[in-house]
Steps between C-alpha positions, in 0.01 A plus 500: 500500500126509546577386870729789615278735562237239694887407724557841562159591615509187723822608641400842612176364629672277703753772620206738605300235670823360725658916549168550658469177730738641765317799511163369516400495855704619815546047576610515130841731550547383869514154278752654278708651780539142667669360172776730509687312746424148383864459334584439834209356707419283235650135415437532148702726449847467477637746749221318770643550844552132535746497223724830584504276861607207313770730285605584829561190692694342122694843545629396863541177405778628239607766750614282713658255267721768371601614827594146568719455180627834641372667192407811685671693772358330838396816648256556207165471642196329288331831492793688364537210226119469428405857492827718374458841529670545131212242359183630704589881534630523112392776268362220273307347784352843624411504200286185478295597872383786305395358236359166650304711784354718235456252238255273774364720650345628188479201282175418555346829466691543143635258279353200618180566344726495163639172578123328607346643173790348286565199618151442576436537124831272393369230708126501412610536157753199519231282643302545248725440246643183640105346549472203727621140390362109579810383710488371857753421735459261761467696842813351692706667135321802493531614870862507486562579103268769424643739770836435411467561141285772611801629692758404188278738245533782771862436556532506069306785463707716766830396337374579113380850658796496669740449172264756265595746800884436457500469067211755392708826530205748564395210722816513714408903565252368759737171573775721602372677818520138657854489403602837601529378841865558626407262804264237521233490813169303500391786462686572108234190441227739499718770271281411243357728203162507493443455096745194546281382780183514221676315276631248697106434608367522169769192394386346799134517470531299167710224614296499838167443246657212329581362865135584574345358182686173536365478936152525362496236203695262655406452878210597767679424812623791723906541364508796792628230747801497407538889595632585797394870654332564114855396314585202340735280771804541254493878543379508829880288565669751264374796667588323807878409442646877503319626194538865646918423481485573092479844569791544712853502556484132660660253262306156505520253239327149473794360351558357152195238492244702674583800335425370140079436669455797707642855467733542805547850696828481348361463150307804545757674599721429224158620292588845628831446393696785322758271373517439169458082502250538743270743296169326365486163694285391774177631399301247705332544805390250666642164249846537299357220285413768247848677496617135415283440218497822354914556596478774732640291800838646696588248818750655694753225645611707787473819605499804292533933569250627303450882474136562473336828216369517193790735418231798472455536855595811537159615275309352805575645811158612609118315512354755187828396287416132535117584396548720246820496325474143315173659335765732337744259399242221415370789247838591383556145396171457337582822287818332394383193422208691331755702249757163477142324363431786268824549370525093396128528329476822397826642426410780264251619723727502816754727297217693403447573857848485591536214693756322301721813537458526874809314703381152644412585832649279831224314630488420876581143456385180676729283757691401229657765420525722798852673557540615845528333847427591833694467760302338750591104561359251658646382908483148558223510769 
């Protein structure tokens, strides 16, 4: 315990040294300015401009396969299909523009300071832990391996955050604004709560230090060239093969043997899923490998309607609901898990205070046990 107070001082130094950076110099917030639209200039990120091209040509490629099957009325046009006016102009999507534009625009200026200070100390701390071991990997082994299980950890770590977010109750308050999305856009990717962005980092940064600990004690050659535009070659080909069509109403599945070693648009999909057998599978995000260990797989043999919601949708119909309203219910659960704890250890004190008396309250459940549905369904292109 002697450490706490030594992490927390370390933490706010960190905070007040990176909240100030952007504000520095005049160069220093120009800087910050120009990384507000690097979701989309950049190719490490995942909405890159070269892969919502990509998701674009796959999506004509299916377009038109439909309309040959006759699958779709031959007057539809590729625009209509692609871009529906029911999808793109939806409450639910209005919805996410707001709170994406807001949400980068501001980012930097706000909360990532929180995230750099955090996972800055995870990592550091993790490294340190960990130490530095004796074994060596030839060169030819280590260019190839290290990246990849450098890229595996990440992958892990994003589907354990991923699965805390879905089976910690007050964890699924901040979980849920991603799944309040009526319609899916590549846009509903960046629908993302920023305390469930923190701790998806702060899992991150530890596996990421194990990843790092294991580069520097075992190898000395460059394992970089295997990256392609600052990504490891296996995402970069993700990314690249419609990555941008799991947020949208565009079924695409890999089939039944691809499926079951990377997480299909289709998969994804069925994530969002407010049917009952589809609720809690396909956590991965870029390998279902870990849904098959750990039994969280669905493969869909054909294609399925889905109707896309959390079933609480109707709680988050503007940008300041999604931000603030899973602080309430994340606090509300805490409080009843709080009284639940007291009442098992203490149960003459919880009478005392009348808590044993008081009616067990409803708590906003996880996935698992949501009731309602929207009515929103998937199209097939």
């Amino acid at each position: 315990m002697t450490g706490a107070p030594h992490v927390i001082s370390s933490v706010v130094d960190k905070i007040l040294v990176v909240l100030g950076e952007p504000f520095a110099s005049w160069s220093a917030f120009v800087a910050s300015l120009k990384r507000i639209p690097f979701p989309i200039v950049s190719l490490q990120s995942q909405t890159g401009w070269l892969y919502l091209l990509s998701s674009l040509v796959v999506s004509y490629v299916v377009y038109r396969s439909l309309k040959q099957h006759g699958e779709i009325p031959e007057d539809q046009s590729f625009t209509k299909t692609a871009f529906p006016k029911d999808v793109y102009l939806h409450r639910s999507a209005r919805v996410d523009y707001r709170f994406v534009l807001f949400d980068k625009v501001f980012r930097y200026f706000l909360y990532v300071p929180i995230f750099t200070a955090a996972t800055w100390i995870v990592y550091s701390r993790t490294i340190r832990a960990l130490g530095v071991g004796s074994f060596h990997l030839p060169d030819a082994v280590a260019v190839w391996a290290l990246p990849t299980f450098g890229l595996l950890m990440s992958d892990l770590s994003m589907y354990c955050a991923h699965r805390l977010m879905h089976e910690v109750q007050f964890l699924w308050a901040f979980h849920e604004v991603h799944h309040s999305a009526e319609v899916l856009t590549p846009v509903t990717g960046y629908r993302v709560h920023p305390v469930e962005e923190l701790i998806t980092t702060a899992i991150q940064s530890v596996f990421i230090a194990l990843s790092a600990v294991l580069v520097s004690a075992t190898t000395t050659v460059d394992v970089t060239r295997t990256s392609i535009f600052g990504i490891h070659a296996i995402t970069f080909a993700f990314y690249l093969f419609a990555f941008q069509l799991r947020h949208s109403h565009i079924w695409l599945s890999y089939g039944t043997f691809w499926s079951r070693i990377f997480i299909s648009p289709a998969q994804h999909q069925i994530h969002h899923s407010a049917a009952r057998k589809h609720w809690n599978r396909n956590y991965g995000f870029v390998f279902a490998v870990w849904d098959q260990i750990f039994d969280s797989i669905y493969v869909p043999k054909e294609r399925e309607h889905i109707t896309f919601g959390s079933g609480n949708d109707h709680e988050y119909l503007t940008a300041r609901q999604l931000y603030f309203k899973p602080f309430l219910y994340s606090a509300q659960e805490l409080r009843r898990s709080l009284a639940t704890v007291t009442k098992r250890l203490r149960p003459h004190t919880a009478v005392s205070r009348g808590l044993a008396q008081q009616p067990p309250s409803t708590p906003r459940q996880p996935q698992a046990t949501r009731e309602q549905a929207p009515a929103q369904t998937t199209a097939r292109t």
